[in-house]
C-alpha positions, 0 to 999 in steps of 0.5 A: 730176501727181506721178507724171509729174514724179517720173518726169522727174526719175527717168529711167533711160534710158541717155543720161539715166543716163550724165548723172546718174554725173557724181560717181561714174563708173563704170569705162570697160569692165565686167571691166577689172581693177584691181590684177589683180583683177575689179572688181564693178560694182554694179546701177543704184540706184532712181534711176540711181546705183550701190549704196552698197555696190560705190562704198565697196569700190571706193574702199578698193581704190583707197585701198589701193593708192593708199597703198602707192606711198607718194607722199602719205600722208594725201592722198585717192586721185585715180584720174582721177576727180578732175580739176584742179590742185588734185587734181594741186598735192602730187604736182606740187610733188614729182615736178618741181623748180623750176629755172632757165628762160630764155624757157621753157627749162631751162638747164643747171647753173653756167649763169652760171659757163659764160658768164662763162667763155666771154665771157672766152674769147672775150675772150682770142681777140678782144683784139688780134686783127689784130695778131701774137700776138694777147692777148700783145701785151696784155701784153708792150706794157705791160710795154715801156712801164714799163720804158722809163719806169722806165730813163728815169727812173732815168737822170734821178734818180739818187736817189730820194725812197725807197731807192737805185733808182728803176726800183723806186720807180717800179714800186711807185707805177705798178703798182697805179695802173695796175691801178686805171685799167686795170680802171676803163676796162675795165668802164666800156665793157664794156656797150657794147662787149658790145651785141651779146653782150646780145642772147643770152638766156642773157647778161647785164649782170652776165656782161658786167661780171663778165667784163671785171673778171677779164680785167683783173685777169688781164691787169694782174697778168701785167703787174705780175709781169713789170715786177717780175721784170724790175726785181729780176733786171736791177737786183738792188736789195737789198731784201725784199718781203711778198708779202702787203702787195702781194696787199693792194694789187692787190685792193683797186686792183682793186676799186676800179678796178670800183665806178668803172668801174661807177659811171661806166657808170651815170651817164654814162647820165643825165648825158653830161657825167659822161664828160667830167668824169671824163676831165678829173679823172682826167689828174692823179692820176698826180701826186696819187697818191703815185706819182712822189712821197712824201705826207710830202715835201710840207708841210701842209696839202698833204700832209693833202689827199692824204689824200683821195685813196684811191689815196695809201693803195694805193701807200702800202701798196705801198711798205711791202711792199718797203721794210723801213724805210719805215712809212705811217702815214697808210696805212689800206686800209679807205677805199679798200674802203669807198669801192670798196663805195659805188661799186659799189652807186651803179653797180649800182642805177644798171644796174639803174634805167636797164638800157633806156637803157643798151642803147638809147645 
């Protein structure tokens, strides 16, 4: 009985053989070569496995040329028999980098700066595009209105709080506010007005938002650059400018103009009257933001509350910038930019939490 059993185990048939060389297998076909040598193969041991011997040469040949490609020194040989992801893990991890993918695609490089500049493209191509002249109306339009209001006004007051002209103390309060609403509405309606943009894969609500905040920075600045132009080669007021002071104040307006915008995008998601709030609240501010008038005109404790208002800071910087005489004091551009830095976080992390509302409204 100890005979047949050891025989069972111990069958050296050939479907019983190619059963039992699941660990060391033996080449596909006998003479395939190698590395352009023959390889030995060894006879069958007492109980179907091959000799020590023939396994342990093939396997220095293997690790030698293994080794000699140099691609994982110190790893063990994998010539196909080892099958697995462990055995594949370290040449995986360096034969193919991890890359940017959009529903299982590779995107290309700058993927994001590509599509910001195409949605600000096809902003300059859709804006205005019924009407004659296309994107230029955007500016020439505005740049009619401000003149219009700057001649009316200097034909009604003759002097001015500030300076002896009043088209340029008008321009130097009007410009950076209207840069400061002009990128608020811009941003606040961008997701809405881009829904359909969103539906692309490679598109995102950060593109979206990035993209209307640059064509409306773009846009107001063409604008305050040609009222200003205007204004200093008809009227010809003696008066020197830092151009400096004034970058200050447009991108900080700027900046501004976006945390709200996004701020107010996010909120009047949960809250639909937030819209209504805003609207009403924003009617006066062109009369509490030190454009028409000077904060130091005003009496106490009037002109102190003023002061709360970050876009008094804005027109005040702007006005230091041409007028040499004049000294704001009371102007710190670190409260409007912190303010801006708060809004623009509330905004974000509100797109962020309410993303599917936001697409659904």
């Amino acid at each position: 009985m100890a005979i047949t059993t050891i025989l069972m185990h111990c069958d050296t048939s050939p479907s019983t053989r190619g059963l039992r060389r699941t660990k060391f297998p033996r080449p596909a076909a006998t003479g395939s070569r190698l590395d352009g040598r023959q390889t030995q193969q060894s006879s069958p041991g007492r109980f179907g496995n091959r000799g020590r011997t023939g396994q342990t040469d093939e396997r220095r040949e293997d690790q030698a040329r293994y080794r000699s490609t140099g691609l994982h020194d110190g790893d063990p040989p994998s010539d196909g028999r080892s099958e697995g992801p462990a055995a594949m893990k370290g040449a995986t991890n360096e034969l193919r980098p991890v890359q940017t993918t959009v529903s299982g695609r590779v995107l290309p490089r700058f993927s994001t700066m590509r599509t910001i500049v195409a949605l600000c493209l096809r902003e300059v191509t859709t804006s205005n595009g019924d009407t004659a002249g296309g994107y230029m109306w955007s500016v020439v339009s505005p740049v009619i209105g401000i003149i219009g209001l700057s001649y009316i006004f200097s034909a009604g007051f003759r002097t001015p709080p500030l300076g002896e002209n009043f088209a340029i103390f008008y321009a130097t309060g009007l410009l950076p506010f209207t840069m400061f609403r002009s990128v608020c509405g811009r941003v606040e309606f961008s997701i809405r007005a881009s829904r359909q943009l969103l539906n692309y894969p490679r598109v995102t609500v950060f593109d979206v938002l990035i993209s209307k905040f640059i064509m409306a920075t773009i846009t107001q600045a063409a604008i305050s650059a040609l009222v200003l132009a205007f204004i200093l080669y008809f009227y010809q007021p003696d008066t020197t400018f830092h151009i400096v002071q004034i970058l200050q104040s447009f991108i900080v307006a700027a900046l501004m103009g976006f945390g709200f915008g996004v701020m107010n995008c996010a909120v009047k998601t949960k809250l639909p009257l937030w819209e209504m709030l805003w609207n009403f609240v924003s009617k006066p501010l062109l009369l509490v933001s030190g454009v028409i008038i000077l904060v130091e005109s005003l009496p106490r404790p009037y002109s102190e509350w003023l002061l709360w208002n970050p876009l008094v800071h804005i027109t005040g910087r702007m006005r230091e910038a041409f007028y040499v005489d004049y000294v704001g004091s009371y102007t710190d551009l670190r409260f409007p930019l912190e303010i801006a830095l708060v809004s623009a976080f509330i905004g974000m992390a509100g797109i962020k939490l309410f993303a599917r509302e936001l697409l659904d409204t």
